[in-house]
Every structure is written in C-alpha cells, then in structure tokens.
C-alpha positions as CSV (number, residue, x, y, z in Angstrom):
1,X,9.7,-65.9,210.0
2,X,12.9,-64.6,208.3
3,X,14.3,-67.5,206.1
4,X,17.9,-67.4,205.1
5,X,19.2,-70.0,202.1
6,X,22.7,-70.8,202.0
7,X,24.6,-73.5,199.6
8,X,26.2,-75.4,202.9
9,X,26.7,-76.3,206.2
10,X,29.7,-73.7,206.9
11,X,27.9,-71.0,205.2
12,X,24.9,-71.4,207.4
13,X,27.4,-71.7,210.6
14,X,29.4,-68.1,209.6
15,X,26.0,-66.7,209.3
16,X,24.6,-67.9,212.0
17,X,27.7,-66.7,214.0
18,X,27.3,-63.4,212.2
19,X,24.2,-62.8,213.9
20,X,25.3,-64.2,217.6
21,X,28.0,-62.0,217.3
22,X,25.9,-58.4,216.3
23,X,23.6,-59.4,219.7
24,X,26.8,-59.9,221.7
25,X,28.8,-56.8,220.3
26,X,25.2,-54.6,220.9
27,X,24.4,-55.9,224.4
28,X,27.8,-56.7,226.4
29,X,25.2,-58.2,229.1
30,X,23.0,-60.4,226.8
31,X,21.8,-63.5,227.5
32,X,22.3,-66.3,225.1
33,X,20.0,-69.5,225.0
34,X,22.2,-72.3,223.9
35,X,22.0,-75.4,222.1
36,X,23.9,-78.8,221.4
37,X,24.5,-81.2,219.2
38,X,26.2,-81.4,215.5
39,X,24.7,-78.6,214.3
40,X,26.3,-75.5,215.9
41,X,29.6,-76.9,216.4
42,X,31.1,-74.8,213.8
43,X,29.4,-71.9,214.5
44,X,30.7,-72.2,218.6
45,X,34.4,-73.0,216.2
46,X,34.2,-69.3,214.6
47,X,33.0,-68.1,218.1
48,X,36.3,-69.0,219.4
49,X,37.8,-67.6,216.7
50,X,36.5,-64.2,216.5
51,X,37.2,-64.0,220.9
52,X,41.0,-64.9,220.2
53,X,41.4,-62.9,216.9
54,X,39.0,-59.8,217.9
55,X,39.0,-60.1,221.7
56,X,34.6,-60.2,221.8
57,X,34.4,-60.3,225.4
58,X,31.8,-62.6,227.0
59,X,32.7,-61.7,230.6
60,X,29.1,-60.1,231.6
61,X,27.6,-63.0,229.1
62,X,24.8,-64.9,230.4
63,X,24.6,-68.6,228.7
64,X,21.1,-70.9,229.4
65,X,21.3,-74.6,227.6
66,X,18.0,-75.9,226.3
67,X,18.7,-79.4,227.9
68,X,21.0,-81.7,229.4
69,X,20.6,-85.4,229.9
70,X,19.6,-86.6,233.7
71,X,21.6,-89.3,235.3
72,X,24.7,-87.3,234.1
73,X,27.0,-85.3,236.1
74,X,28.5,-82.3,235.0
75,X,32.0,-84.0,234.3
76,X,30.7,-87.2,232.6
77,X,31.7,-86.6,228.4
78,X,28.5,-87.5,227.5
79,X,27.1,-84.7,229.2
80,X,25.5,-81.2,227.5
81,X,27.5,-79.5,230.2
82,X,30.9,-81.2,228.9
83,X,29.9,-80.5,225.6
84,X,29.3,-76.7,226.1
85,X,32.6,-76.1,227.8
86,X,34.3,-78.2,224.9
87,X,33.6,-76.9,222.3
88,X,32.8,-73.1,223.5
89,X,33.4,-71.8,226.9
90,X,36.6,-72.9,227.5
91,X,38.1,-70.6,225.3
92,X,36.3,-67.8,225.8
93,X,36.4,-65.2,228.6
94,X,33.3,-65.9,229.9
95,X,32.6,-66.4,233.7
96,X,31.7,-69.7,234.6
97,X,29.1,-68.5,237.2
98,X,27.0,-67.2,234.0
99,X,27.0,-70.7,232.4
100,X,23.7,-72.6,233.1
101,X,22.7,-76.1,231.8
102,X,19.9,-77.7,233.4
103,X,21.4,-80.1,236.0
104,X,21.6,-83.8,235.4
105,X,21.4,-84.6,238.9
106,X,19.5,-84.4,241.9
107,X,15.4,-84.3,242.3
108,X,14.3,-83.8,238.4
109,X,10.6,-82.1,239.6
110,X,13.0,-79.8,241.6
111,X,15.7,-78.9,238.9
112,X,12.8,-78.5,236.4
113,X,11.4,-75.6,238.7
114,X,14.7,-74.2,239.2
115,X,15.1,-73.7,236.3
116,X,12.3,-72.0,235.5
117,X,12.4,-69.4,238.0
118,X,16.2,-68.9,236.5
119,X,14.9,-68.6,233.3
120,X,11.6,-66.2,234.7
121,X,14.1,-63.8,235.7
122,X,16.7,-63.9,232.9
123,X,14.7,-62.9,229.7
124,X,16.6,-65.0,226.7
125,X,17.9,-61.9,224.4
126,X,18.6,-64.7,221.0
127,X,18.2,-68.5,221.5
128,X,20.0,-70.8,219.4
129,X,18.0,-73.9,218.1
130,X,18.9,-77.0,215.9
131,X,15.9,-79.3,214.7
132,X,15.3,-82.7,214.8
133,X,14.0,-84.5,211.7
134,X,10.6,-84.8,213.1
135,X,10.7,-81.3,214.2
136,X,11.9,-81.6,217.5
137,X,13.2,-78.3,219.4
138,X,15.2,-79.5,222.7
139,X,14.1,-82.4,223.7
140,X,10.3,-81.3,222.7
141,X,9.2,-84.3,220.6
142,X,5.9,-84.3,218.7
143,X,3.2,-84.4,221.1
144,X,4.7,-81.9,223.6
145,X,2.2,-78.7,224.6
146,X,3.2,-75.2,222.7
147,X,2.4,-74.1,226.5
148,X,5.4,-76.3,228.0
149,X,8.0,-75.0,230.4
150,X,10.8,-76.9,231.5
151,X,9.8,-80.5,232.1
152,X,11.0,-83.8,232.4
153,X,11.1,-85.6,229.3
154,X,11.6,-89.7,229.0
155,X,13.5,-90.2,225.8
156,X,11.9,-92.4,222.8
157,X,13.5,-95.5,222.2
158,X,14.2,-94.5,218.6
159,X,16.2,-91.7,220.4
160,X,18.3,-93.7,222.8
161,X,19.4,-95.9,220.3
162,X,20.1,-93.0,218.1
163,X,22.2,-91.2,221.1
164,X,23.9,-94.6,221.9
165,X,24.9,-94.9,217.8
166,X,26.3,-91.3,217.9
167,X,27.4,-90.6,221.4
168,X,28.1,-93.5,223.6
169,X,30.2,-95.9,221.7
170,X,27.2,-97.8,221.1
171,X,26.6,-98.9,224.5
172,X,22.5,-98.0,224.4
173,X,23.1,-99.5,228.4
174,X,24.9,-96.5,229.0
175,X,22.7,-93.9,227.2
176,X,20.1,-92.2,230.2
177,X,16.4,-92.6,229.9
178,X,15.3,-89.4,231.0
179,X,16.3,-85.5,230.0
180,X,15.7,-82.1,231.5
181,X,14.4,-80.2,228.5
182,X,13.2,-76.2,228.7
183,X,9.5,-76.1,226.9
184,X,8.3,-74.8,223.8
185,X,6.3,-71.7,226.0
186,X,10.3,-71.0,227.2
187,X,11.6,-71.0,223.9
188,X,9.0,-68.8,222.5
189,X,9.9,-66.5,225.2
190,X,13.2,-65.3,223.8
191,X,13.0,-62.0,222.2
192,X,15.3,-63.5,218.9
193,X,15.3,-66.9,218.1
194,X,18.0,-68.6,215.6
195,X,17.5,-71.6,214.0
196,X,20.1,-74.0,211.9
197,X,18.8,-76.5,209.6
198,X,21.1,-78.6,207.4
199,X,21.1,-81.6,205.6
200,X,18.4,-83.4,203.5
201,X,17.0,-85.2,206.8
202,X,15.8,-81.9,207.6
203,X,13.6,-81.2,204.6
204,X,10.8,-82.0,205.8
205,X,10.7,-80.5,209.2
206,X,11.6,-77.1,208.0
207,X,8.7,-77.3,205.6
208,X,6.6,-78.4,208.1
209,X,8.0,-76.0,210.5
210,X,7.9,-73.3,207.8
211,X,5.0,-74.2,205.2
212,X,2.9,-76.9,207.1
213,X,0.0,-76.3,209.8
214,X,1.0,-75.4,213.5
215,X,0.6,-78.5,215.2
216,X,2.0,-80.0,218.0
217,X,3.2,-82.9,215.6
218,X,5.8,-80.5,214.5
219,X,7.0,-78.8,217.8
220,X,9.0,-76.0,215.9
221,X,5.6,-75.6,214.0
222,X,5.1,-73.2,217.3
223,X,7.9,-70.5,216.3
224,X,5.2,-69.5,213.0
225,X,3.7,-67.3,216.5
226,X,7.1,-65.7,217.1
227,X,8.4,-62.0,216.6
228,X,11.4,-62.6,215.2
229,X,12.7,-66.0,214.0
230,X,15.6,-66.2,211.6
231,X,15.8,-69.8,209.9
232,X,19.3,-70.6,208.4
233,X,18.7,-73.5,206.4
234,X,21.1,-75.0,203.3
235,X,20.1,-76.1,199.9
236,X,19.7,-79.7,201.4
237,X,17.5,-78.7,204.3
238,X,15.1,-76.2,202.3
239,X,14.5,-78.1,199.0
240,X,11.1,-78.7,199.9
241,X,9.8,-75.4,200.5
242,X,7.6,-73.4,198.1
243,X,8.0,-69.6,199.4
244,X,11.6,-68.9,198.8
C-alpha cells in the first residue's frame, strides 16, 4: 500500500484527481471503477474542470459504479445513477453507452450476474473507493467474503436510517432495503485501486484497513493483498496510524 497524507479534504480530492487524470491521459480507452457518495464529489468537481479548461476527452471512457440502490430507477434522485450523471458525466464528453451502474430494477439474482460477466470482460484499469467508518467498501459491510463478487446486499438498519438522515429528507419509508453491490474479489480485481479517506470518523478504519489484521471485520482490510493501492487520507482520517 502507497499511503498519501494530506492537511484536507480538497487536498486529497486534487490529488486524487491528479492520479484519475494521468490513467485517463495514458490510456484514452481505460476503464474507470466509480464510486459515490460525499467523498469524491470534489474530485468528479475538478474532473469537470480539467474536461472544460483542458478538453480531457472521455469519449472511448469506460465507467463501472460499485453500487446502486435496488428498488430505484435510473431517473429517481436518490439513485447512484442520478448521482453519477450529476455530478460527473453530464459535463463531460463521455458516451453514455460506456456508463454502467448496476441496475436498480428488474430480477436482482439476474442483474448481479450481469454484472459480473460485464465486469469479467471489462478488466477495471483504477477503481475509485471511499470507506465507511467500519470499513465498508461498496456496500461490503463487515462480515462480507474477501472472495465476493457482485451480490445482493440487505442494508443494516443503522444504514437505512443513516441514508434516510442524509439522502431522503428523512423519510427512512422511502429509503430501499436492498442494494446491488460489486464484491470485494471484483474490487481486488482492478489493476489500480484509489482510495479517499477524510475526516476523523475514518480513523479508525484506515488503521484497521492499513495497520490492523486482514479480517473480514474490516472489508477494506482485503486491499493489504493488492498490487497497487494508493490511500489518500487527511490529517483527520490518518491520526491513528503508526507507519507514516
């Protein structure tokens, strides 16, 4: 692992973006693993920028999401899909044929499989993940196999109300119950993977993720196995570890 220690959250977004950008620039047909939440917003922000200011072309640009909520369609604004095309691809040139998020409709079993095969015969080139502050990758809670592939996943309760206090206006009756989430064994697939970590909350996942024993109690735990992992993590987020 390759751990990178910056003072703050836009520092760790321009460098994060920094290193998206070089795979982009270097392989016109790369395909990016993408991920959602707070945490790369600003680096999808500087994205944008550097397409409109420096023209970066994405039109050959594979995308792949790491999840997406079921019971969702495409268009609802609560969806990973809305979120992507947001606060990314709708600014960019890339074409939307290339953009896959894990569908939040249909048969589940079915769109898990899908999915796989899709992902079997697009190696991931650098994929982008956040973590969770119990060291959650995805939706791959503690617990899930370092030998998962894309699954099904019913969401933890602590989860749903988190989602419904951040997302959905507080309406938990409104937040689904189930997600589509690629595994750990997918993640670990990707020849680069890039993960952000900022904020005190996340002390103690990225030692555990960095410093602690790989465990399946720490899913990101599994990336201590992988080639070539960059961590960007700020001050907040890497107070606790040792090996600096």
């Amino acid at each position: 692992m390759k751990i990178i220690i910056v003072k703050d959250y836009e520092e760790a977004s321009q460098k994060a973006c920094e290193i998206m950008l070089d795979v982009v620039k270097n392989n016109p047909k790369a395909n990016l693993g993408l991920a959602t939440g707070s945490t790369p917003i600003r680096m999808y922000e500087l994205m944008r920028e550097d397409h409109k200011k420096n023209g970066t072309s994405y039109k050959d640009i594979k995308s792949f999401n790491l999840d997406e909520y079921f019971g969702l369609d495409q268009s609802h604004p609560q969806s990973y899909h809305y979120f992507m095309c947001h606060n990314l691809f709708d600014e960019l040139d890339i074409d939307m044929n290339n953009v896959h998020v894990p569908k939040g409709k249909g048969n589940i079993d079915e769109e898990c499989d899908a999915y796989n095969k899709l992902l079997e015969e697009n190696p991931i080139d650098i994929q982008l993940l956040g973590i969770g502050s119990n060291g959650h990758i995805g939706f791959n809670e503690p617990g899930t196999p370092f030998d998962s592939v894309t699954h099904k996943v019913e969401l933890k309760q602590s989860t749903i109300e988190d989602n419904a206090r951040l997302f959905f206006n507080g309406k938990i009756e409104d937040v689904p119950t189930q997600a589509v989430s690629m595994g750990i064994a997918n993640i670990m697939k990707a020849k680069k993977v890039l993960l952000i970590a900022c904020g005190e909350g996340k002390a103690k996942a990225i030692y555990g993720t960095v410093e602690g024993p790989k465990t399946v109690d720490i899913p990101a735990s599994a990336l201590q196995d992988h080639p070539d992992c960059t961590i960007i993590a700020d001050e907040a987020a890497a107070k606790l570890l040792t090996k600096k």
